[in-house]
C-alpha positions in Angstrom: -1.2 -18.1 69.0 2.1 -20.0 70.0 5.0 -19.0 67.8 8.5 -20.4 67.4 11.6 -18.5 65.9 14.7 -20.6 63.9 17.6 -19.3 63.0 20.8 -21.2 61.2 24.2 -20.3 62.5 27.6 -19.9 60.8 26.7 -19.4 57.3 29.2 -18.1 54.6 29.1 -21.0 52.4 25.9 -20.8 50.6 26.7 -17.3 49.7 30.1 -18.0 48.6 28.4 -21.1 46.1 26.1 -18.1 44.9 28.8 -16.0 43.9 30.9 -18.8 42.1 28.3 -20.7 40.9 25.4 -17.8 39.9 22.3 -20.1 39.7 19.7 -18.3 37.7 17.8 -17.9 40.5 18.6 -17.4 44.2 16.5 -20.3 44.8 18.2 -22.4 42.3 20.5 -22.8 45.1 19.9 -26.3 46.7 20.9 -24.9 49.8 18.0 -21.5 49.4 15.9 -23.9 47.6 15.4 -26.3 50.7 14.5 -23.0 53.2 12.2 -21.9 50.4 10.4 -25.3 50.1 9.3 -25.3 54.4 8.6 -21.7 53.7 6.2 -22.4 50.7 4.8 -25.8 52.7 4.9 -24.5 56.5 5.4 -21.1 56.7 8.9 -21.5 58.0 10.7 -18.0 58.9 14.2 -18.0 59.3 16.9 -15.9 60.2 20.7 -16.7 58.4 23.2 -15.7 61.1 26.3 -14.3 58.9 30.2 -14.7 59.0 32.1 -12.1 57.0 34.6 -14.4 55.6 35.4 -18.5 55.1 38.2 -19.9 58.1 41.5 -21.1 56.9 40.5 -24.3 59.1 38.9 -25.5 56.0 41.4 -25.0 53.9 43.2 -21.8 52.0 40.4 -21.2 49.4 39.6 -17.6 50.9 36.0 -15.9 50.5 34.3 -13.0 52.3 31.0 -10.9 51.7 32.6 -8.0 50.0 33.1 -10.4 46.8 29.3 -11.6 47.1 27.2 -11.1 44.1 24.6 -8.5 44.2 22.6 -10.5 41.5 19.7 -11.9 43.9 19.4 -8.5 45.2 15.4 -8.3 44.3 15.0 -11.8 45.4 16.1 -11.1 48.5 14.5 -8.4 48.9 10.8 -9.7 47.6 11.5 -12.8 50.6 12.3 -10.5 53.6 9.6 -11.1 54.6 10.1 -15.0 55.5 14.3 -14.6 55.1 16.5 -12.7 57.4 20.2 -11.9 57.3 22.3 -11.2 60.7 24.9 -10.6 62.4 27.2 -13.6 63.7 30.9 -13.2 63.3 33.6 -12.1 61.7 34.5 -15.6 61.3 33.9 -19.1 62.6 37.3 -19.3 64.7 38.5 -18.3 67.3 35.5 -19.6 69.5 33.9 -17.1 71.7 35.1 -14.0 69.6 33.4 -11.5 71.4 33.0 -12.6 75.1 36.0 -9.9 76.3 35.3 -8.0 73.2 36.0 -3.8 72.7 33.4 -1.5 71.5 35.1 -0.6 68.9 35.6 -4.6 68.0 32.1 -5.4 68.1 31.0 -2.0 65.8 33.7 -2.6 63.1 32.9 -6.7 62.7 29.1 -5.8 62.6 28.9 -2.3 60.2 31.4 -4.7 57.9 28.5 -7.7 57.4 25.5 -5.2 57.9 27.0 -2.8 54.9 27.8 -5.9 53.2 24.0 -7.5 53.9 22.7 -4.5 52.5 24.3 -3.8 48.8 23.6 -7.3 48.3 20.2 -8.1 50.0 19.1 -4.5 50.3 18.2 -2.8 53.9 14.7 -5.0 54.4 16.8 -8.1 54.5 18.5 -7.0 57.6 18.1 -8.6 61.0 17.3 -6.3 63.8 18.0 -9.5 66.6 21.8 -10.6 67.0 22.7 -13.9 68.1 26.2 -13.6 68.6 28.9 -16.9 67.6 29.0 -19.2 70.9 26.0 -16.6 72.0 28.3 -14.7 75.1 29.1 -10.8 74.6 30.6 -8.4 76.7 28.9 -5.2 77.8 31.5 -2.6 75.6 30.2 -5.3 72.8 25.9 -4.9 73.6 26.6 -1.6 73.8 27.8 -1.4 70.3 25.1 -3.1 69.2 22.6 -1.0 70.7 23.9 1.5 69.3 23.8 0.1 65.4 19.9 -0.6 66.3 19.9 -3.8 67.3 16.9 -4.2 69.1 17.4 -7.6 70.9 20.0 -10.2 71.1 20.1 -13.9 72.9 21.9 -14.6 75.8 23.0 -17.3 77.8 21.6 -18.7 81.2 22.4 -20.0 84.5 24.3 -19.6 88.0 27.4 -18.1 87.2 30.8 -19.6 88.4 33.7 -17.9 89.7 36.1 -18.6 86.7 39.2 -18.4 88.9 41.5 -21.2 88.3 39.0 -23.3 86.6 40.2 -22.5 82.8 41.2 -26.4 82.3 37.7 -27.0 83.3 36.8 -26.2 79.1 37.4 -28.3 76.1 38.6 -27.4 72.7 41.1 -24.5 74.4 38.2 -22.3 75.0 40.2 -21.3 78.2 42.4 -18.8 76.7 39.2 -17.6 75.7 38.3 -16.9 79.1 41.4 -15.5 80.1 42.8 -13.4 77.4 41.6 -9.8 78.1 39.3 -11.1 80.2 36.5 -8.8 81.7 34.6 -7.9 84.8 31.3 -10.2 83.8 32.8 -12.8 82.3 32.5 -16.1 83.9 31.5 -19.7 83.8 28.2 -21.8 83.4 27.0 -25.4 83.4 25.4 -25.4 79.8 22.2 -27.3 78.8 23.1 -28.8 75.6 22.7 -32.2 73.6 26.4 -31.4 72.9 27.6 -33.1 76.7 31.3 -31.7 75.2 30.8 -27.9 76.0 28.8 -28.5 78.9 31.0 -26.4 80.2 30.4 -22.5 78.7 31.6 -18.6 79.0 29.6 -16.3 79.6 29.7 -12.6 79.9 27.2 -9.5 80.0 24.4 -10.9 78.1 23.7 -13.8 80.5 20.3 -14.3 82.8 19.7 -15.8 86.1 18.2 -18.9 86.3 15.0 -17.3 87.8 15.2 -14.8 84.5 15.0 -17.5 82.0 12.4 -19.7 84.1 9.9 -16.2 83.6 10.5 -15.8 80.2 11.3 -19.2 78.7 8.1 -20.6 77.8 6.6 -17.3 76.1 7.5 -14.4 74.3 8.1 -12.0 76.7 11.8 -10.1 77.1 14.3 -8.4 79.7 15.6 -5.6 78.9 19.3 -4.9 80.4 19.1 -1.7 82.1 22.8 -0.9 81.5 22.7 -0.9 77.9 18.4 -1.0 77.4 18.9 -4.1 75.0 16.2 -6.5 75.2 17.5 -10.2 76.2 15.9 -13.3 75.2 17.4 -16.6 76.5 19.2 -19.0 74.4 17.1 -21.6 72.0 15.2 -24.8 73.0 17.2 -26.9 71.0 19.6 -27.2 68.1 18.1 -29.4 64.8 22.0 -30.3 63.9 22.0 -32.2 67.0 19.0 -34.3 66.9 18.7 -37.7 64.5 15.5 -38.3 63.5 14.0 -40.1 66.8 15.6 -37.1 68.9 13.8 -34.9 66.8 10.5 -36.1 67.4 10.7 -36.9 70.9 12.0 -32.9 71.8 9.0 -31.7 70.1 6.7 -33.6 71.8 8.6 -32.8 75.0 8.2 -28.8 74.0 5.1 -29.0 71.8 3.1 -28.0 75.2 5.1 -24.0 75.1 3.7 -21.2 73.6 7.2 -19.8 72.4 9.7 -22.2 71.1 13.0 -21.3 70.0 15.5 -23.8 67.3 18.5 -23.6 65.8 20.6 -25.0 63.1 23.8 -24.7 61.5 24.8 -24.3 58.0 28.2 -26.7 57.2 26.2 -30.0 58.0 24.1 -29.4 55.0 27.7 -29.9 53.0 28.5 -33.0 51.8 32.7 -32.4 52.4 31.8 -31.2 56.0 33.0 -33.6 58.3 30.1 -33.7 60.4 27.6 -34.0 56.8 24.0 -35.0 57.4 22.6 -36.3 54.0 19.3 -36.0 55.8 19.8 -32.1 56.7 16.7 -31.0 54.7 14.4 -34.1 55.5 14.8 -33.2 59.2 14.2 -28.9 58.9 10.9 -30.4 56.9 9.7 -32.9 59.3 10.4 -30.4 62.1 8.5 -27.2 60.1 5.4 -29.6 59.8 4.8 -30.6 63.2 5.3 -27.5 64.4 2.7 -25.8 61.8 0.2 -28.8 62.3 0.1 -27.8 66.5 -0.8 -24.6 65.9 2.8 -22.8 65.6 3.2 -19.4 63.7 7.3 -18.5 62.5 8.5 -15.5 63.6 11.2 -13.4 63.6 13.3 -12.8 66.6 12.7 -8.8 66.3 9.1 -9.3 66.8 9.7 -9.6 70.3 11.8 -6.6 71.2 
């Protein structure tokens, strides 16, 4: 059977509404309510990729897991089975937190949202798979993760580039990024993305070759790293935040063909005092969840694979 896996970066915001708001039911949520509605139609699985805490960028109104209500506990819980929560980020800036990252760095950000995942969502809700925030981790970092049983984490892909003297080469200051306590693996790579503004990347341990991703790709195989024995996957298909409706359609025809297909999403454009709001957020994860379940497509969960 072909199977695709989805999961929706840089939430914190849905759980901070939960807390202040306390909806009678988890799915009261309109946020929860529209994953629950493609699960109930489609079958959708999804994985919610986690920041510990809200970034001053969007103003000084301060929120972090540890104040998240335990009130849904049994609903999540009873969904695990469809709903995932993992690891992202301590928080949504700076970019590229952990591509020159310490061990101890990566262990303390992820025990802090794992601990936190489960006294509110209880241990099933846990996501064994890690995609990192802007995806590129150093080795001291995988390490750390393979040793708080993760099982399999994405990566980036491409021919690596000498970063020397090419730091002005990357937009939004991402360059000190690269610099600042910068490590043996960590390079550069020409990124395939709709987004032709970070075409430019970092990259660091978890990366494959070209000839790595081209094997693995288009099914659900994995590589495992033999310096650390995580399993790599390479990075998603496509992200849903980037696509209009026409764009949409036209990439899933274009992939419909694979027999592993991997999406994802991101959780701010769902807000309407998000900058970058699409009122059509939920009309697009739908239309996307049907096609996919009409050609034959079963959701899974990234974990599955390792």
């Amino acid at each position: 059977m072909k199977q695709v896996q989805f999961f929706i970066d840089d939430v914190i915001w849905v759980m901070r509404d939960l807390t202040r708001e306390r909806p009678a039911s988890l799915f009261d949520n309109e946020f929860m309510k529209g994953l629950k509605e493609s699960h109930d139609r489609y079958g959708m699985r999804v994985q919610l990729n986690l920041f510990y805490r809200t970034s001053f960028f969007y103003g000084d109104d301060d929120f972090s897991l540890k104040e998240m209500t335990d009130a849904y506990k049994s609903e999540f819980e009873n969904a695990s089975d469809w709903l995932k929560l993992g690891f992202h980020s301590k928080e949504e800036f700076p970019d590229y937190p952990y591509v020159n990252a310490s061990y101890e760095l990566v262990k303390s950000n992820f025990e802090h949202i794992a601990g936190e995942i489960k006294r509110f969502a209880g241990e099933k809700s846990i996501a064994l798979g890690v995609v990192p925030h802007w995806e590129a981790m150093s080795m001291e970092g995988v390490k750390a993760l393979v040793d708080s049983g993760i099982k399999i984490m994405f990566t980036t892909f491409g021919d690596k580039i000498d970063p020397e003297g090419k730091a002005d080469t990357l937009p939004y200051g991402h360059g000190t990024r690269l610099i600042l306590n910068k490590k043996p693996e960590t390079a550069l790579f020409h990124r395939i993305t709709l987004d032709t503004a970070i075409s430019n990347g970092i990259c660091s341990h978890n990366h494959l070759t070209c000839e790595q991703y081209d094997a693995i790709n288009s099914n659900d195989k994995t590589i495992t790293d033999e310096k650390t024995g995580m399993k790599f996957k390479c990075c998603h298909d496509f992200t849903l935040n980037l696509c209009d409706m026409k764009t949409l359609l036209e990439t899933l025809d274009r992939l419909i063909s694979k027999d592993y297909i991997n999406i994802a999403n991101h959780e701010q454009y769902f807000y309407p005092d998000y900058f970058n709001y699409q009122p059509d957020y939920f009309e697009r994860l739908h239309k996307m969840c049907e096609i996919l379940k009409n050609a034959g497509y079963r959701f899974i969960f990234m974990e599955e694979l390792a």
